[in-house]
N, C-alpha and C positions, 0 to 999 in steps of 0.2 A: 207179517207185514206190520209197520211198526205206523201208528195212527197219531197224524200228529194236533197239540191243542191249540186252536187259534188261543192269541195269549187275550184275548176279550173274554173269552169263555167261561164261565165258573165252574159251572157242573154238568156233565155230559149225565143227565139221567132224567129218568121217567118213573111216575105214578105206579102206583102200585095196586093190589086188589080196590080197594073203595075209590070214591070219587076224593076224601080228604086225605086219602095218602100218598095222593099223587105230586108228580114234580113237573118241575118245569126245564124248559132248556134254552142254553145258549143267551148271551146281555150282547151281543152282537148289537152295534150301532144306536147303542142305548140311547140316548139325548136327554141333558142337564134339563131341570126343573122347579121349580120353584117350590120347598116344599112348604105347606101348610096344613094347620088342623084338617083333618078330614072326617067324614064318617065313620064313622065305627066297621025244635031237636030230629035229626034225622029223625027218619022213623023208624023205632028198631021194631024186629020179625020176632022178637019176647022175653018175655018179661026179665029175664036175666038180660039180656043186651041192654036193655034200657036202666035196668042197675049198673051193671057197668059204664056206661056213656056218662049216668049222672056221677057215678063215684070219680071216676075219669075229669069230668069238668070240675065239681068240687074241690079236690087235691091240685089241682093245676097250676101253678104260677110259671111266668115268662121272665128271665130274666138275661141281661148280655152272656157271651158268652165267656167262659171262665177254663184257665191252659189245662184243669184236671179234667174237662169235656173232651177233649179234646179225639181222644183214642174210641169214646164211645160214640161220637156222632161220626168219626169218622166208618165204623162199625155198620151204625143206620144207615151211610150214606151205600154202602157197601150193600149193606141185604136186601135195600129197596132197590137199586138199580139193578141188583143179580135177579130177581124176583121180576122185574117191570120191564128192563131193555131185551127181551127176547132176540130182538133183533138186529143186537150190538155186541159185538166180540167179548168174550169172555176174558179174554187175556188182554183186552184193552182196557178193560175197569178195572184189573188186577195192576196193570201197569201205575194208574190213574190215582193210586192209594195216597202214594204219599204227595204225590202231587196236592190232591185237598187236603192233606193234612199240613203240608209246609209253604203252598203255595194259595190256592185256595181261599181256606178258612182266614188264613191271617190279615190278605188283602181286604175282606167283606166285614159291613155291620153284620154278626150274626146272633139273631137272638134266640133263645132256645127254653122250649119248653121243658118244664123238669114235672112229673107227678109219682107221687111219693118218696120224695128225694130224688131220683133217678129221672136221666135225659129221657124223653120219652120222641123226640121230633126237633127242628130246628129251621127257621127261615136264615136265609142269608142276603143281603140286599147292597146292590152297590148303586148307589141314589139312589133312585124311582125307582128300580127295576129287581126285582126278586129274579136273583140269579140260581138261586136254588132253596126249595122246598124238600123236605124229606120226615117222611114219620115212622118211627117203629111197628114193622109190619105187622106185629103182634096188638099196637094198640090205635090201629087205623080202623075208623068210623068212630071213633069216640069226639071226634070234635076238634082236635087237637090242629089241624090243619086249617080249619074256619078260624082259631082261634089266633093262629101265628099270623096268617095274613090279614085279620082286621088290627092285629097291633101293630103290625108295618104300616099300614094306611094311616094311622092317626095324626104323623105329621108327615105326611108325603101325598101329593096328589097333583095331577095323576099317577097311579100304578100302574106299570107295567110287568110283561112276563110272556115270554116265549114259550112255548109248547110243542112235541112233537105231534102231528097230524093224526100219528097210528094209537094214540094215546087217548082214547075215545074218552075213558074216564078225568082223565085230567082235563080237556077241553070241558066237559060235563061241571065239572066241580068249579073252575073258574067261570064260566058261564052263571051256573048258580049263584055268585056273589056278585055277578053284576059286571065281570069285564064282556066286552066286545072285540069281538075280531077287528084288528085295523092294519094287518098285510102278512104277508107267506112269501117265506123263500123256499128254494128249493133240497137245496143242499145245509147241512148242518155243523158245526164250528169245527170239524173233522175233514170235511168235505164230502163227508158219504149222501145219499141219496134216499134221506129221510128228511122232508117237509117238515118245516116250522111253523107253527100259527103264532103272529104277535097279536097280544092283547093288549088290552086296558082300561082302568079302573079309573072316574073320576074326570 
């Protein structure tokens, strides 16, 4: 059965093991903004996690994204959704590949985290509205996703962001920086029968 993408849609995918590795779904009925200035450590379980998080913040910098990115966030985008959408066809994200990669990526601000050279996570944002979130399942709880979405806010406010329901961690994570639930639809930019939560920031 061939799953087709509302063309509003950025990224059909979901969070993954932590709460800052999660994503978001669906820019469905986004609404223009006005943007301006905005506002701006887990706890880890020992003492190696907590060297890691801080080495992880240290080495970090954010920058646009760049055409040699391109193959590896598409990658990210790939293993956190294979990892997080349980509940989404497998042969539908395989479908969906180059789609972010030709269609996607190109349309969206995306900026992307890099730590020690290399892409580590990436927000994508079309306005106000973070269309997709995604972090290397390898270096999720380090920070990296508190970090990509306070850079988005800096000159945009309100933020927004869509969430699926079953997605406990991800409502958890955006919840912690401070969005608020502000309406739920049913159905998701596919039409499948997976709940939306929108939020927002600001």
């Amino acid at each position: 059965m061939d799953h087709v993408i509302d063309s509003h849609h950025l990224f059909v995918y979901l969070p993954v093991r932590s709460a800052e590795g999660v994503l978001c779904a669906g820019a469905e009925n986004r609404k223009s903004c006005k943007c301006r200035r905005a506002r701006k450590g887990p706890s880890p379980d020992s003492i190696i996690l907590s060297e890691t998080i801080m080495s992880a913040e240290n080495s970090l910098r954010i920058r646009r994204l760049e055409a040699v990115d391109t193959d590896r966030l598409v990658e990210i985008w790939f293993e956190a959704s294979c990892q997080a959408h349980h509940f989404l066809p497998l042969e539908m994200l395989e479908q969906q590949r180059d789609l972010i990669r030709k269609v996607y990526l190109p349309r969206a601000e995306t900026w992307v985290a890099v730590c020690k050279g290399k892409p580590a996570g990436f927000v994508s944002l079309l306005d106000c509205h973070i269309g997709g979130l995604f972090i290397d399942p390898a270096m999720q709880g380090s920070g990296i996703g508190r970090r990509l979405v306070d850079h988005a806010s800096r000159d945009r406010s309100p933020l927004t962001v869509e969430v699926y329901e079953e997605n406990a961690p991800a409502l958890a994570f955006y919840k912690h920086l401070d969005f608020v639930a502000v309406g739920r639809r049913p159905l998701d930019d596919n039409g499948l029968p997976h709940p939306l939560i929108r939020m927002k920031r600001g």
